[in-house]
Wavefront OBJ file of the C-alpha trace (Angstrom):
o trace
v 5.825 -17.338 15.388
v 8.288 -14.735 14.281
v 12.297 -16.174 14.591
v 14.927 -14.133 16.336
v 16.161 -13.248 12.309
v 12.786 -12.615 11.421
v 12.746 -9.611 14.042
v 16.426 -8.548 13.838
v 17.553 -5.910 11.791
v 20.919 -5.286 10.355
v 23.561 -3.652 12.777
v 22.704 0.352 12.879
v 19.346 0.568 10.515
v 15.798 1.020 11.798
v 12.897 -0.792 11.566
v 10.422 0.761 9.009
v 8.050 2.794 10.712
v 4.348 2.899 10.165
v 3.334 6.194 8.630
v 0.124 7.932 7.570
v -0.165 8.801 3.767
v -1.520 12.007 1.614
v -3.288 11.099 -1.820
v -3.925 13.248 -4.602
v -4.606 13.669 -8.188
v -2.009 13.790 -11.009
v -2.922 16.499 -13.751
v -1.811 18.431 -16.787
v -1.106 21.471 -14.355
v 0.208 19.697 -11.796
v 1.718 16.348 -12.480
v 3.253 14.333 -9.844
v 6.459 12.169 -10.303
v 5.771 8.669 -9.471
v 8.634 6.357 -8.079
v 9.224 4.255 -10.942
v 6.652 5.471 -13.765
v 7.907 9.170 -14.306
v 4.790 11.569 -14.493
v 1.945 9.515 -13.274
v -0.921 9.959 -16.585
v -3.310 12.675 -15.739
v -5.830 12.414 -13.266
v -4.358 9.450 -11.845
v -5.173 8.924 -8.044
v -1.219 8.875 -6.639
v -0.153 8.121 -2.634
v 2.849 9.039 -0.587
v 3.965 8.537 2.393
v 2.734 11.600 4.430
v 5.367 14.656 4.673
v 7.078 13.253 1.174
v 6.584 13.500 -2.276
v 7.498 9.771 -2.572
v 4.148 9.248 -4.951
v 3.215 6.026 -6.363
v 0.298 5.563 -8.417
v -3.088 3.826 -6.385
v -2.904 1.125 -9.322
v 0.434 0.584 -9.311
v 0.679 0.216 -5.409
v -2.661 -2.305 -5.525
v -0.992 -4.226 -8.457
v 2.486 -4.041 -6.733
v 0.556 -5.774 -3.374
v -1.187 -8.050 -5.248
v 1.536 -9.566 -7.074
v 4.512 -9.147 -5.081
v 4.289 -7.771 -1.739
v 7.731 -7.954 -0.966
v 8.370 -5.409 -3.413
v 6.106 -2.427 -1.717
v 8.153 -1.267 1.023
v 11.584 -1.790 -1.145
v 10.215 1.011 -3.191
v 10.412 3.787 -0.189
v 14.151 1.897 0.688
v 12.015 -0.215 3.739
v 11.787 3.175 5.112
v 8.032 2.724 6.076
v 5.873 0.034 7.131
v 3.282 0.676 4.018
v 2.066 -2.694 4.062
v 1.175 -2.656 7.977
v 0.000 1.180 7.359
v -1.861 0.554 4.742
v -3.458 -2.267 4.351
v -4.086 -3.988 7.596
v -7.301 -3.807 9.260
v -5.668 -2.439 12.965
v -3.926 0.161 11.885
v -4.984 3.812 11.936
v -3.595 4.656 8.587
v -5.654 1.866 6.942
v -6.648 2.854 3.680
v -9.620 0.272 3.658
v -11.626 2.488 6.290
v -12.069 4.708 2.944
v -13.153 1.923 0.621
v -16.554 1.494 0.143
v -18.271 -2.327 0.085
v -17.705 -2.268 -3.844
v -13.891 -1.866 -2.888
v -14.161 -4.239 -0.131
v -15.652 -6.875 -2.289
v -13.769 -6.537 -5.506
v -10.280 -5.968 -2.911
v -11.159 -8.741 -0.850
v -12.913 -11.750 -2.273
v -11.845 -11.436 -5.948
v -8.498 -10.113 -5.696
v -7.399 -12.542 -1.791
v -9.175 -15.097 -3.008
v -6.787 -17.355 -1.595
v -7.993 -16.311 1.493
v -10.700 -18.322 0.917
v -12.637 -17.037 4.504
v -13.656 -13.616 3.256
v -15.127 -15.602 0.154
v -17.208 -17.928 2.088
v -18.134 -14.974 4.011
v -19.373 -12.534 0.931
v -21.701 -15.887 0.207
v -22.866 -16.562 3.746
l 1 2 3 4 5 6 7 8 9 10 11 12 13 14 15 16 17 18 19 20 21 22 23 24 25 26 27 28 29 30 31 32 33 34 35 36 37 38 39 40 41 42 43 44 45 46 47 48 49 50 51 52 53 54 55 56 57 58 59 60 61 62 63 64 65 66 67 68 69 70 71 72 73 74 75 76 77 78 79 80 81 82 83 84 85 86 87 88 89 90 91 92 93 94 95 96 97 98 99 100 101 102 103 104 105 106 107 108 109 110 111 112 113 114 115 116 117 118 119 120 121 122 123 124
């Protein structure tokens, strides 16, 4: 379970909070500014945390996860809970209710594959 520092912040911060999200679509008229990539490329899917212009680019954010999780909510300063908004199953803010069983597959089996359960269940 979860140790006393693993729950603790530091003296006079907050906890990240979980938050909902807006997405939208970069383009030549109206090109977003992503966090660490400048403009994002047009039409180029971008997220932010909801009420902020905090974009990131959907790839970026899925490669970002992948990779090195640790490194997600770093990018918003551990303002928001993004992984626990956004990617876990329980919370409201999901963004895999929107993903169809293509997503769910590729996102899932091929990409947790350490996981190892979901695989076994895609074959079942």
């Amino acid at each position: 379970g979860p140790t006393m520092v693993d729950v603790s912040t530091p003296e006079g911060s907050k906890p990240p909070k979980e938050v909902d999200w807006d997405c939208c679509l970069s383009t030549v008229d109206d090109p977003k500014t992503c966090l660490y990539s400048f403009d994002a490329e047009p039409n180029t899917k971008v997220i932010c945390p909801a009420g902020t212009t905090q974009y990131i680019s959907l790839s970026a954010l899925n490669r970002l996860r992948r990779t090195d999780p640790s490194k997600v909510e770093p990018m918003w300063h551990d303002q928001y809970a993004i992984l626990k908004s956004w990617f876990s199953d329980d919370s409201e803010y999901s963004l895999l209710q929107f993903v169809g069983l293509k997503g769910f597959v590729v996102s899932t089996v091929l990409l947790d594959l350490g996981k190892g359960l979901a695989f076994r269940m895609a074959l079942a």
